[in-house]
N, C-alpha and C positions, 0 to 999 in steps of 0.2 A: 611507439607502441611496445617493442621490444624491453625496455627499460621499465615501464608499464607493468607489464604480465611480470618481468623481473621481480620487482619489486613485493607483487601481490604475493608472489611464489615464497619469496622469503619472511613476509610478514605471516605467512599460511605457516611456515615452518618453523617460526620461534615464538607464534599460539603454541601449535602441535608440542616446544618442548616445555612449554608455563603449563600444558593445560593437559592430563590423561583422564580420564574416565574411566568407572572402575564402577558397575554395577550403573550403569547412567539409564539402562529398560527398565528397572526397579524403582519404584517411587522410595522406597526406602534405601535406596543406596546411596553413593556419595561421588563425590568428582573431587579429583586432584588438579589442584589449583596452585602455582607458584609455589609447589611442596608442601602443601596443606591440603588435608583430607576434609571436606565439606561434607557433612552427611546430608540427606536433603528431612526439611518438616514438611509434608504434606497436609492438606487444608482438611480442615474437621467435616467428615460429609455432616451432610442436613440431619439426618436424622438420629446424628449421636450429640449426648450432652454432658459437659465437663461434668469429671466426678473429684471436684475440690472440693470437699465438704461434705460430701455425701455423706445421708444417711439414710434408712430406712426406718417403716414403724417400727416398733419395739416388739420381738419375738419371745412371747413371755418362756418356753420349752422349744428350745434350738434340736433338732433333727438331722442328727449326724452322721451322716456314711464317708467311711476311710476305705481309702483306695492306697494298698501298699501297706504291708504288713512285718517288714522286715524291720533289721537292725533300729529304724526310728520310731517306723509305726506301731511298733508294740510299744513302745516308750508313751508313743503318745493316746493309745487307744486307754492306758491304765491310769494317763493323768484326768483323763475328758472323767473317769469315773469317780472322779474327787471332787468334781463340780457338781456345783447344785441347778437345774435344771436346765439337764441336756438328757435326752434319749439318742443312744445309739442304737441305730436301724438298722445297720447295714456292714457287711464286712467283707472287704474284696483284695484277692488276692491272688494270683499264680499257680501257686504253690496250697494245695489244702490242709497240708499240718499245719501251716500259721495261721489260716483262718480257726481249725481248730482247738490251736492251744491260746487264741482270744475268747475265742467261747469260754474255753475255763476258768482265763481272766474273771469274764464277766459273771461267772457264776460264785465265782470266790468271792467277788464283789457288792453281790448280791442281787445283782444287776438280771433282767431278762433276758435271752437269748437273741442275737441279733441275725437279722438274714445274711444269708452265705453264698459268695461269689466267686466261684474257682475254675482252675483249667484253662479255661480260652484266657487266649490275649487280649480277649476284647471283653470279656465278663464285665469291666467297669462301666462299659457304657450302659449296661440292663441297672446297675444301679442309679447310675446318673437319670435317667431315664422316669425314676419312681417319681412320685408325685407329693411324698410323705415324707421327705427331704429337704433341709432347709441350707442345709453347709454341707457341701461335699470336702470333705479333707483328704490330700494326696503327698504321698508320700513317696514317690516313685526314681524311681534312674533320672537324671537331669533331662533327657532327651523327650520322656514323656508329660514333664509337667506343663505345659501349654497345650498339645493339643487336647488331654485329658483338662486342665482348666476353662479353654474355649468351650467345649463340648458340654459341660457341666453348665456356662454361665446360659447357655445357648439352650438349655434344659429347666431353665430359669433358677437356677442354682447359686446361693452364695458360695467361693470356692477362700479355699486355704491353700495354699502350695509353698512345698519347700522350697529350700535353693538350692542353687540357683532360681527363680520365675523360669528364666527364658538362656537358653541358649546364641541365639541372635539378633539383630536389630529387624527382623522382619519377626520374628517371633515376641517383641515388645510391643510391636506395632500392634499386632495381632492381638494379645493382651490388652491393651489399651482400645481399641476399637471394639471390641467384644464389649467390655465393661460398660465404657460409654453408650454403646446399643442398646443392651441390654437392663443396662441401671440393675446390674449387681458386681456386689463387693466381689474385689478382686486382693487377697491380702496374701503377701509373700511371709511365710514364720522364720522371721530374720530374728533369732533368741536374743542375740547379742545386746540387742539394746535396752533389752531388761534384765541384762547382768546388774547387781547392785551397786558396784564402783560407778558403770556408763550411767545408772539412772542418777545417783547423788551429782553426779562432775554433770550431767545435764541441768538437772536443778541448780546447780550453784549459777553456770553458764548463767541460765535465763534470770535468776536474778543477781545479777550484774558483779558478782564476785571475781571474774576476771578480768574485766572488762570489754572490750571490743574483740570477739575472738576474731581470730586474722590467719589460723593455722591448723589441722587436725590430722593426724596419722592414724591410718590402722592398719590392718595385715591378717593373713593364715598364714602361718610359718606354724607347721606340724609334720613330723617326720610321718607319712602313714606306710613306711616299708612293711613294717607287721600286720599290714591292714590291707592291702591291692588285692591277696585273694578270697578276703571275705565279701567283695562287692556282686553282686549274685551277675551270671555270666561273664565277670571282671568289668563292666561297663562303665565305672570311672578309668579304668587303666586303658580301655580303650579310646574313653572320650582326650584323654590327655596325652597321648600317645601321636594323635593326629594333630594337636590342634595348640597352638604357641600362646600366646598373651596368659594373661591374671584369668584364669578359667574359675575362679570360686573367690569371686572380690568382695561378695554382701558380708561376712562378720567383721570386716576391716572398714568399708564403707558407709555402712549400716547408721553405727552411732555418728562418724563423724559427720555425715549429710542431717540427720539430726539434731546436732550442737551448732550448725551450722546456718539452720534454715531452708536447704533448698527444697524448693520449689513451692516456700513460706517467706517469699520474701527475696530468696537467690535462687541462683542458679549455678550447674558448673556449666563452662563454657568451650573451656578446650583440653586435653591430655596430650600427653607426650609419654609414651611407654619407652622401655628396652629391655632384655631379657638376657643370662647368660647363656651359654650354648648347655646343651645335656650331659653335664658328666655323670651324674648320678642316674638320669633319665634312664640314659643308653644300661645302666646293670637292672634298675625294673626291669625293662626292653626284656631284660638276659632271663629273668623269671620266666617270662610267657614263652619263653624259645625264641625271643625275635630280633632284631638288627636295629633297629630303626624308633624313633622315640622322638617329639616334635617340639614337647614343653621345657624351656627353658628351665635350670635348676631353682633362680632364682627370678623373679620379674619384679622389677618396679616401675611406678606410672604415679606423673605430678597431674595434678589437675587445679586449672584457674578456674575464678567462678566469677559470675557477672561483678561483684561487689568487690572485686581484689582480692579476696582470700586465698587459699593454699592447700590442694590435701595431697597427701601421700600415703599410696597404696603397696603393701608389695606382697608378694604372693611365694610360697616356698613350700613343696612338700614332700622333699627327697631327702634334704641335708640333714647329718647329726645334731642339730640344736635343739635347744628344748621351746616346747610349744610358749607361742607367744601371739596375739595379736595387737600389738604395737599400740596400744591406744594412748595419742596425745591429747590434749588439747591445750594452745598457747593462746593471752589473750593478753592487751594491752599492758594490765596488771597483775597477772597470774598463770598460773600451769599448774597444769594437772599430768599424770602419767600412772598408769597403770603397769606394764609390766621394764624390769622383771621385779621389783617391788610398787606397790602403790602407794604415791606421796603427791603430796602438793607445795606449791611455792607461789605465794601471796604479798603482793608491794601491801603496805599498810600506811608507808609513813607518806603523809600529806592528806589522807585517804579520809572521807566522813564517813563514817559505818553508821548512821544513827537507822538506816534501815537493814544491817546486818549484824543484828544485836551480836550471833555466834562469832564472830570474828573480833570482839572487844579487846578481849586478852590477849589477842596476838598483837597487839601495837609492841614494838620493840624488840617482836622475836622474828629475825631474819627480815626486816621491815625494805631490806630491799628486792626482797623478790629473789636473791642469788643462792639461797640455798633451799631445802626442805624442809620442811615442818615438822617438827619430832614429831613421833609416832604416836605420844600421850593427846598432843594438839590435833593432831592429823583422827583421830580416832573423834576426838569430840566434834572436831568438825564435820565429819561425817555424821557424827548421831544427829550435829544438830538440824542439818541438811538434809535429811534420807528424804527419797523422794515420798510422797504421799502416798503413791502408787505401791511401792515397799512397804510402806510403814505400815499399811493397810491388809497385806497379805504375807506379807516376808517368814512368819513361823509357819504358817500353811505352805507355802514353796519351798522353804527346805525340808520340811517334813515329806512329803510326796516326790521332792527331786527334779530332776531331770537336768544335765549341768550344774548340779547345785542349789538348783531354782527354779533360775530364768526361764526354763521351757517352760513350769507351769505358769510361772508369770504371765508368758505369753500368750498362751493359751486360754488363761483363767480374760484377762483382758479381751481378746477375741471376744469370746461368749458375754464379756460384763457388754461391752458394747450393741452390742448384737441384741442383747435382754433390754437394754435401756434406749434403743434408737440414737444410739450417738453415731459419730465419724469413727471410723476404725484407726489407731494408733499408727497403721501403714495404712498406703492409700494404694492403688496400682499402677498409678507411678511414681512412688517410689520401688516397686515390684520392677519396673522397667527400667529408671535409673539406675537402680544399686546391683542390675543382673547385667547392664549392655555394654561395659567392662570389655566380658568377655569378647565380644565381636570387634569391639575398638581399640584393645588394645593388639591385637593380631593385625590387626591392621595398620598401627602404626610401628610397629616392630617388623611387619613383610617389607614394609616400604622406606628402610633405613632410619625406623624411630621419627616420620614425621609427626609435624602437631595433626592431632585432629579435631576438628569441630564437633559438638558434638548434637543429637537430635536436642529439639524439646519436646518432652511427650506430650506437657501442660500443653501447647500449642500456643502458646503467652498467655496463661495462666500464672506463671509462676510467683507473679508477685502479689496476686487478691487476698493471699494470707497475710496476717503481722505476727509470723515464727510458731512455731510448731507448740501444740496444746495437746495433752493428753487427756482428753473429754472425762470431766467427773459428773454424776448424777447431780443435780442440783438439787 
């Protein structure tokens, strides 16, 4: 008997070191498993329904109140006024000189005067609230975009939210459970993937110019030392002060989960983060008067996807380098790369182009794929590729701005879909994928750089799509 209980005792005790728990009351937490971080998927209750595909009727005059008026939201309150039919209704904010100096936006604009929400902290919810509202747009501190997007959906609200979505893996959930309830759009303004390079290197991707893509890089690497104290109450410098991993992964993840397919087809499956320690972190720290600083100077994280693929993430935004978001894409027969010049490199030789007439002329230039494309090639290639999408708006985007463009690309897209009852170009999960980064990769960097598994929002939806479509009117 002795030998017995012995035995139970030590079988008890080398579970106990395969096996810790870490969030295990939480349906959305995870367990540590033989050094692998499990997150758990929880079952879709009864009364929500996937929003793969979603669409709604067609809103012929979109009804728009912004929530957050600073550094973006004026950006974005003056592009919404270049679009053709949208009324802005409503304007909310903190602070009442920025509600007021959009007033005179809108009046320079020629626009009507919109209602005005100020003072209290909670002022957003009296708009959320209105009935005369079709899209609430939020533009806020990372820490308020969820429960101001729950609130809003839960108000029967279509919502817009910057990035990051969400903050954590129970704030994704939250996100995704909302939407599903309530059968409204939930859409993250990740700009990045209507930059004009991500759009043509998507196009080319989907018809079959690279071949099998198998690899896609991206990043924030942006020094924002000249920038910590313009974040109103410093609320980025707080949020990254506490908190380690990739904290701002969507303009790096964004495109390549796009060129990629997931959750049209793929999926990611597991990450493995690490992060350097703070040197640069700890002299922020030294601005605000303080000691102590928790974000790594620099972070990177590999992620596998159900289908074999490859992405890399990294995240940087203390060091002296110049702004870069890494964007790769490698494919059987090709690559693409964006910075720190944009070029491509194209196999030809063996190749039948008889469906990519643009690519004729390059038979014999660099035909193994080992170098780049002169620039004169590289340039026509792109003209002859631009995406539709571009092709169709691209002198109204740079003219009106916003990064060059892309905002209003993004933006103008919003509302095209929205007017026409299609699928929104982001769905909300992609909103919870390309945000929960953050939660996962602190988690694998607390716990010595394990792997970790990652949720699925789709709930095994991922694969009902065949690769991602940027819905045109027919």
């Amino acid at each position: 008997m002795k030998k017995i209980f012995g035995f139970i005792i030590a079988a008890a005790a080398a579970l106990l070191c395969t096996m810790s728990c870490c969030n295990c009351g939480d349906e959305y937490g995870y367990v540590i498993k033989n050094g692998v971080a499990v997150y758990n998927t929880p079952a879709r209750p009864a009364d929500q329904v996937s929003m793969i595909g979603f669409a709604v009727e067609p809103i012929e005059t979109v009804r728009v109140g912004f929530i957050g008026l600073g550094d973006r939201g004026d950006g974005a309150v003056n592009r919404f006024t270049y679009i053709d039919g949208v009324e802005i209704v409503a304007l909310c904010d903190i602070e009442e000189d920025r509600v007021n100096d959009m007033q005179k936006l809108l009046a320079e604009r020629g626009k009507p005067a919109a209602d005005a929400y100020f003072g209290s902290r909670d002022a957003w919810k009296e708009l959320c609230q209105r009935e005369d509202i079709d899209l609430v747009y939020i533009v806020t501190d990372w820490k308020m975009h969820t429960p101001m997007a729950v609130y809003a959906m839960e108000q029967g609200k279509h919502v817009a939210i910057e990035v990051p979505a969400t903050t954590s893996i129970a704030e994704c959930w939250q996100l995704v459970n909302t939407a599903e309830r309530t059968q409204r759009h939930c859409m993250m303004l990740e700009n990045c993937v209507y930059d004009f390079f991500e759009l043509t290197t998507l196009n080319m991707a989907q018809q079959g110019l690279f071949g099998e893509i198998i690899h896609a890089e991206g990043a924030y690497i942006h020094n924002l030392d000249p920038y910590w104290k313009n974040y109103y109450e410093g609320w980025r410098y707080e949020f990254n002060k506490v908190n380690r991993g990739d904290v701002y992964p969507t303009h790096g993840l964004g495109p390549a989960c796009q060129v990629l397919n997931i959750h049209r087809g793929d999926k990611m499956n597991t990450l493995i983060s690490m992060d350097t320690k703070a040197f640069n972190g700890l002299k922020v720290a030294e601005q605000f008067g303080e000691t102590e600083y928790a974000n790594g100077d620099h972070t990177i994280t590999l992620i596998q996807t159900e289908k074999g693929k490859i992405i890399e993430i990294q995240h940087n935004v203390v060091t002296p380098r110049p702004y870069n978001r890494m964007y790769q894409v490698e494919g059987t027969e090709g690559f693409a790369n964006k910075y720190p010049n944009e070029g491509y490199s194209i196999r030809t030789e063996g190749r039948n182009f008889d469906e990519h007439k643009a690519v004729d002329d390059l038979t014999g230039s660099a035909s193994d794929g080992e170098a780049y494309l002169s620039d004169e090639v590289r340039d026509a290639l792109m003209e002859q590729y631009k995406h539709p999408i571009a092709r169709d708006i691209e002198e109204k985007a740079k003219q009106v701005g916003g990064h060059g463009g892309m905002d209003f690309i993004m933006d103008y897209r919003l509302i095209y879909c929205l007017q026409n009852g299609l699928p929104l170009d982001q769905d909300v999960y992609d909103a919870a994928e390309w945000s929960c980064l953050g939660e996962l990769t602190r988690v694998s960097i607390e716990n010595g750089n394990i792997p970790v598994v990652m949720p699925d929002f789709t709930r095994g939806d991922w694969n009902k799509l065949d690769g991602l479509t940027l819905a045109i009117k027919k």
